[in-house]
C-alpha positions in Angstrom: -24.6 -22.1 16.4 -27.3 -19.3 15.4 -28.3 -19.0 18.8 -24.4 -18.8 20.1 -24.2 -16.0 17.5 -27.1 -14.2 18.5 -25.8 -14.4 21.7 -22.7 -12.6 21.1 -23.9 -9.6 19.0 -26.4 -9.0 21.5 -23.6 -9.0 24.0 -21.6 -6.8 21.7 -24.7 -4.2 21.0 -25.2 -4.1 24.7 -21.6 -2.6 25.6 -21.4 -0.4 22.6 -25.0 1.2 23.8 -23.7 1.3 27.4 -20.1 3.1 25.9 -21.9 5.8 23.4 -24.6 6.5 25.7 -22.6 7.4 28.9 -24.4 10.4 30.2 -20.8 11.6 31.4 -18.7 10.7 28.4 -21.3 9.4 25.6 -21.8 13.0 23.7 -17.8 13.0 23.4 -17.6 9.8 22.2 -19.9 9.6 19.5 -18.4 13.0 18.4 -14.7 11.7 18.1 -15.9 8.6 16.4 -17.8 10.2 13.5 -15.0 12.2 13.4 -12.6 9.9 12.8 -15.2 7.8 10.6 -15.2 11.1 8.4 -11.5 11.0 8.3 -11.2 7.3 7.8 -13.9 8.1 4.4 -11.6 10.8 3.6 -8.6 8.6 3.0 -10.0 6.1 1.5 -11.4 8.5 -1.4 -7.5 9.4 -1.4 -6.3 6.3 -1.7 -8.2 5.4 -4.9 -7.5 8.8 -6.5 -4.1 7.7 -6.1 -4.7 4.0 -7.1 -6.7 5.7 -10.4 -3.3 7.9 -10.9 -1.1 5.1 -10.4 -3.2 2.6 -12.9 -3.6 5.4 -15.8 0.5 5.9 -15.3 1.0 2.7 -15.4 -1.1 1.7 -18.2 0.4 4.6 -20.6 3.6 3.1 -19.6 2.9 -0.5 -20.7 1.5 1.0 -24.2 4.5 2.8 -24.9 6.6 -0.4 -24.1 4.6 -2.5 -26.9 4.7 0.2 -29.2 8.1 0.5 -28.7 8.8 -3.5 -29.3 6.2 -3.3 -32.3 8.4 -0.6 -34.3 10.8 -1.8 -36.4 12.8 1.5 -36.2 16.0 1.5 -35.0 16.5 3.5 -32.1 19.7 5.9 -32.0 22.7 6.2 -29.5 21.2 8.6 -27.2 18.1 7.1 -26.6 19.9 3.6 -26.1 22.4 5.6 -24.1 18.8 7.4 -21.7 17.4 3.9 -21.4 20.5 2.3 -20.5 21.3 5.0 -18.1 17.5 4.4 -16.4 18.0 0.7 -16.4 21.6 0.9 -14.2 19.8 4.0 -12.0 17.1 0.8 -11.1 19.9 -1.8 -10.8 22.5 -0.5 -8.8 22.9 1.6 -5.3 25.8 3.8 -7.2 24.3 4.6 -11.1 27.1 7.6 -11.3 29.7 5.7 -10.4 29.2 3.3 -13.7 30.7 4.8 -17.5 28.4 4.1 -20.2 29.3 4.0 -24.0 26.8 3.4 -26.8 28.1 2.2 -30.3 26.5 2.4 -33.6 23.9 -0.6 -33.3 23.0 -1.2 -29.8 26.8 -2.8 -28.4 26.6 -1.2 -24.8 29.9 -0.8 -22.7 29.9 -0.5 -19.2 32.9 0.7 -17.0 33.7 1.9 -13.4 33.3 0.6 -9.6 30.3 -1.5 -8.5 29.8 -3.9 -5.9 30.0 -7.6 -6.3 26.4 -8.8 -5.5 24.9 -6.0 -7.7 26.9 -7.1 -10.7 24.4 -9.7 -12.2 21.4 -7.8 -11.8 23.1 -5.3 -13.5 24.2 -7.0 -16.5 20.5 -8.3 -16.9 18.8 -5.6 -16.4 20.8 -3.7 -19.2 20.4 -6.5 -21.6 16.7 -6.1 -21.1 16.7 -2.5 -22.4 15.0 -1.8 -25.6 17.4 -1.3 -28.3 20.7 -2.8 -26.7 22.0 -5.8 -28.8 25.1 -6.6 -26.3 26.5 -5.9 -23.4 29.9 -5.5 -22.9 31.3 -6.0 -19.5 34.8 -4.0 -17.9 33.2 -2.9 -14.3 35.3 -2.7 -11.8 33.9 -4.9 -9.3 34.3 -4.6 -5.4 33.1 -6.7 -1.9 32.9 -3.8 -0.5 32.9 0.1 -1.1 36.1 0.5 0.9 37.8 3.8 0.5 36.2 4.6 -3.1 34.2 8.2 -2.9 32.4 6.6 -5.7 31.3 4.2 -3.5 29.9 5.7 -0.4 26.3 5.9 0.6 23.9 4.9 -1.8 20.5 3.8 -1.9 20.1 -0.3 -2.2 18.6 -1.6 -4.9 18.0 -5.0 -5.9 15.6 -7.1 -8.1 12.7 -7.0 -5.5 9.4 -7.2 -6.4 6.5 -4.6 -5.8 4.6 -7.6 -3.9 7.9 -8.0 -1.3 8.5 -4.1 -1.4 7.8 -2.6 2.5 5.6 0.0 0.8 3.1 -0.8 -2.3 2.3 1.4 -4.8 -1.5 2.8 -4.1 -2.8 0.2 -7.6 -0.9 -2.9 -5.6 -3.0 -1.8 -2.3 -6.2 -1.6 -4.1 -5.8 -5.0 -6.1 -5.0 -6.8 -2.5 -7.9 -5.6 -1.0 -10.0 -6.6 -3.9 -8.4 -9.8 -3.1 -8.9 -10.0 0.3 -12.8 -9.3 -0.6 -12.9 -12.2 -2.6 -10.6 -14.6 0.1 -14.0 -13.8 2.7 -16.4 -14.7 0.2 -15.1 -17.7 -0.8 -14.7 -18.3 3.2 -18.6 -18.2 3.5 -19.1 -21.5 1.8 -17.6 -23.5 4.9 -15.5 -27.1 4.2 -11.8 -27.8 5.2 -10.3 -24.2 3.6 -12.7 -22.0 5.6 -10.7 -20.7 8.2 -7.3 -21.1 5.8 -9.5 -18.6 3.2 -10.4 -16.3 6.4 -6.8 -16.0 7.6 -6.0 -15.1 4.4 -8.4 -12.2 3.6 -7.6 -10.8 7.1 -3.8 -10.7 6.5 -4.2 -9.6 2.6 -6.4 -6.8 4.3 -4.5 -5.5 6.5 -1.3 -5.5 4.3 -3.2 -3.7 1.8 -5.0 -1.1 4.6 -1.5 -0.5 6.8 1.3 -0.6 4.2 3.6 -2.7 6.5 5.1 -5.7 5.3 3.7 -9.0 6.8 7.1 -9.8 8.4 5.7 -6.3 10.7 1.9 -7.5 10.7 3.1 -11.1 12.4 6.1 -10.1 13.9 8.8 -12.4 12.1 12.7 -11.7 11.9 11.1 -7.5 13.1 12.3 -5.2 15.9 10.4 -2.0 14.5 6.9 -3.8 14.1 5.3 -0.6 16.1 7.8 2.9 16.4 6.9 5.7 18.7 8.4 9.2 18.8 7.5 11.3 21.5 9.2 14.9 23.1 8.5 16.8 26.2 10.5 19.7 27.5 10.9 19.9 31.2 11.9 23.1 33.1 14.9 21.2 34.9 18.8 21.3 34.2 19.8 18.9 31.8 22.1 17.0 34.6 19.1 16.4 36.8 17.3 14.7 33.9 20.3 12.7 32.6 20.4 11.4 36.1 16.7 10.8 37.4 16.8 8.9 33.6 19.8 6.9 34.2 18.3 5.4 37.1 15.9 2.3 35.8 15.0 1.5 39.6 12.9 4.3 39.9 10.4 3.9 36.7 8.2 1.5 38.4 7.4 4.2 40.8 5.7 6.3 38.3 5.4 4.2 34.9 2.1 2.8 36.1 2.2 -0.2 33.7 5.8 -1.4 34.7 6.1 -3.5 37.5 9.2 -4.0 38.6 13.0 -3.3 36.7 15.7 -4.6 37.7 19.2 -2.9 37.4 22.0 -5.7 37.4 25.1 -3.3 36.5 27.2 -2.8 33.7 23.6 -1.4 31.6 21.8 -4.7 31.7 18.6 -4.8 33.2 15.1 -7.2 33.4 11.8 -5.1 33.1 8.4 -6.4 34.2 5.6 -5.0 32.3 1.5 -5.3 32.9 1.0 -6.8 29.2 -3.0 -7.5 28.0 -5.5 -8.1 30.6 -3.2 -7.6 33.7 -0.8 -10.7 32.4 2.9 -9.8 33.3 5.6 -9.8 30.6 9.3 -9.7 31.1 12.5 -9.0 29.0 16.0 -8.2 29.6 17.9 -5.3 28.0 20.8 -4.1 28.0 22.2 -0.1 27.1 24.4 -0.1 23.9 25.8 3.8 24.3 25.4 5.9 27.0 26.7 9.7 27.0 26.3 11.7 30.0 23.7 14.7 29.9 23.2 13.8 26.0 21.5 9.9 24.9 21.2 6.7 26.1 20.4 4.1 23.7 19.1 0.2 24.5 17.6 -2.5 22.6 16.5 -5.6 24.1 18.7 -8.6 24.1 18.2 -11.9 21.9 15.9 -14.3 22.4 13.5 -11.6 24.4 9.6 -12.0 24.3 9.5 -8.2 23.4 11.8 -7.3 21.1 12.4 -3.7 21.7 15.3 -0.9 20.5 15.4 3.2 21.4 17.5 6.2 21.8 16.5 8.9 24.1 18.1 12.3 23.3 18.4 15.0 26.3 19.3 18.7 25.0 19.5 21.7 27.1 17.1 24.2 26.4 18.0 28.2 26.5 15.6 28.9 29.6 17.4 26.1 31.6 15.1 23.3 31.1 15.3 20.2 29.1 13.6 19.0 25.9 13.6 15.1 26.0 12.8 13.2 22.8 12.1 9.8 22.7 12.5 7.2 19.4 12.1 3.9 20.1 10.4 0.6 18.4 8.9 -2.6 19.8 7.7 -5.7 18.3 5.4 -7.8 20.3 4.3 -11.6 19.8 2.5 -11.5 16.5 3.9 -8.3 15.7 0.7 -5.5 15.3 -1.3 -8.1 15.6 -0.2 -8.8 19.1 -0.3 -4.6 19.5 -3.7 -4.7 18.2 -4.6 -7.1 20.6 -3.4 -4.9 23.6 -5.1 -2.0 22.4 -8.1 -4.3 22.7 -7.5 -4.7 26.4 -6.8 -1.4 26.9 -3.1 -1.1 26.9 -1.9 1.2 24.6 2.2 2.1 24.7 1.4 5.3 22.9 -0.7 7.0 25.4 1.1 4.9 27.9 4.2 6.8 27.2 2.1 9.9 26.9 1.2 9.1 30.6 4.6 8.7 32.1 6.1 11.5 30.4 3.7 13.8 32.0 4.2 12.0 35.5 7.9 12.5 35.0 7.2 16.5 34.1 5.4 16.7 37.4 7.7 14.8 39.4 10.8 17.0 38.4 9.2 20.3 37.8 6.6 20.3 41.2 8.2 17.6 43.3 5.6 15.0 43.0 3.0 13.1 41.0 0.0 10.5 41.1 0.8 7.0 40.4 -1.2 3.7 41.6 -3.1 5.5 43.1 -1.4 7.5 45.3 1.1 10.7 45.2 4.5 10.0 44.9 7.1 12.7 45.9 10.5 13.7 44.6 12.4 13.2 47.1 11.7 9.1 47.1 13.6 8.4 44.1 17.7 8.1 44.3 19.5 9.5 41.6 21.9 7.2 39.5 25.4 7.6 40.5 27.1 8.8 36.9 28.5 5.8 34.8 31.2 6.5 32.5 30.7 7.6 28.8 30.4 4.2 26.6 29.8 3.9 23.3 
């Protein structure tokens, strides 16, 4: 097993000494890297000035809260009536919306609209609050918010945990690590929960190091794992765009990691894709709104091995070009896990997209490009024949 070990970081030492000390490309390389090891130092000193922050705040916090419960002073109306007030801005997606009376002696009131499943929450969290004695309940509640001004928009809120949150607080992070740490060295001592301990760690780490929720890290129930935005303004009318766009056939021609797309009508299509490693992937997807010379959006349909959702936005520039700006998210198998694992094997979507929308600059600007190899002229790709406005 030592040997098979030794074996491997020798292999490993080999290729990095071959990669840094490229007489071509080595000097650049070793300069990017330190550069974004510096960077890398940088925010982690950032993150644990926050975490410090973030402990001290919350710390002061908890002592004011037990000196609070430790006084025997009655607390008056309008403090009740601030804590109350903070409690239903926590508790509810619509705090204005909700009427708040304080009596002499803690009885709360609460009146107006609020939605049905926010109700309980509500009521508990209110009880909870320093100083109130009882709670006494005339909202107003509704399913939905209907036509009620006082109902529209909203942030949601909900009793959710900092642990299940999508982003932890910079304390949380820290702790997790810390955790993680622990997870690996346990892990050293071998037995039955070695490799449970080691899986772990490594998720725990990279929760606490991305800030993505683990439903992102593995890919479960998530569309939006990995999201890219990317723009590029091309000196061509905005019709000629819309149309060389709206024509799916013609990306394999200069997207040199797609291999084939097939248009069946109606804004369904099946796309072929060089995944990790040369190994071919496929989905189907399908366009949910299309409006000529201004977006097409798609997402990929059910049950696809990528899951995969975007909205490209064309807008006609004052000089008579185009500025085409791209949003879309993907979620591979094993979520940015799996995307780490293509980065690995060198395919990265980022720079991929980066790629094309160069080759599709050239192709429309000059009248041709190089892809596979070889140059590829305007005039080979059909345009799409316009398809009505859906939506």
């Amino acid at each position: 097993m030592r040997v098979a070990k030794a074996a491997m970081g020798g292999f490993v030492a080999g290729i990095a000494a071959m990669y840094f000390a490229d007489p071509n490309r080595g000097r650049r390389r070793r300069v990017v890297v330190r550069d974004k090891v510096n960077a890398g130092l940088r925010d982690v000193a950032r993150e644990f000035d926050k975490a410090g922050r973030d402990l001290r705040n919350r710390s002061q916090g908890v002592a004011s809260a037990v000196l609070s419960l430790a006084s025997k002073a009655e607390a008056d109306e309008q403090l009740i009536d601030e804590r109350v007030r903070s409690s239903i801005g926590r508790a509810v997606s619509h705090p204005h919306a909700i009427c708040v009376t304080v009596d002499r002696g803690g009885r709360v009131i609460l009146e107006g609209p609020v939605l049905d499943h926010e109700v309980e929450y509500l009521l508990k969290r209110v009880r909870s609050t320093a100083g109130v004695t009882e709670v006494i309940n005339r909202l107003d509640p509704h399913p939905e918010p209907g036509t009620l001004a006082s109902l529209q928009g909203g942030r949601p809120r909900g009793p959710h945990a900092s642990f299940a949150r999508q982003s932890w607080p910079p304390a949380l992070r820290i702790a997790a690590a810390a955790a993680a740490g622990v997870a690996f060295y346990r892990a050293r001592n071998g037995g039955l929960m070695r490799v449970p301990r080691a899986g772990f760690g490594t998720v725990l780490l990279l929760r606490a190091v991305t800030n993505r929720s683990i439903g992102r890290l593995l890919g479960i129930g998530e569309t939006r794992a990995v999201e890219i935005d990317k723009t590029v303004h091309i000196l061509a009318p905005v019709e000629e765009v819309f149309a060389f766009w709206s024509k799916v056939e013609n990306f394999p021609k200069f997207m040199t990691h797609l291999k084939a797309v097939r248009d069946f009508g109606d804004g369904k299509s099946r796309w072929v894709a060089a995944g990790p490693a040369g190994i071919a992937v496929s989905w189907d997807a399908e366009v949910t709104e299309s409006k000529k010379d201004e977006r097409q959006c798609w997402r990929s349909v059910p049950e696809s091995l990528i899951n995969t959702e975007g909205v490209i936005r064309f807008e006609s520039t004052p000089e008579g070009g185009t500025r085409v700006a791209i949003h879309m998210a993907y979620c591979p198998p094993a979520g940015v896990f799996g995307h780490g694992i293509a980065w690995l094997f060198g395919a990265d979507p980022k720079s991929e997209i980066d790629d094309d929308l160069m080759r599709l600059k050239s192709l429309l600007e000059v009248g041709k490009t190089r892809a596979h190899g070889s140059i590829v002229w305007r005039d080979d790709f059909p345009l799409a024949t316009p398809s009505p406005t859906t939506s």
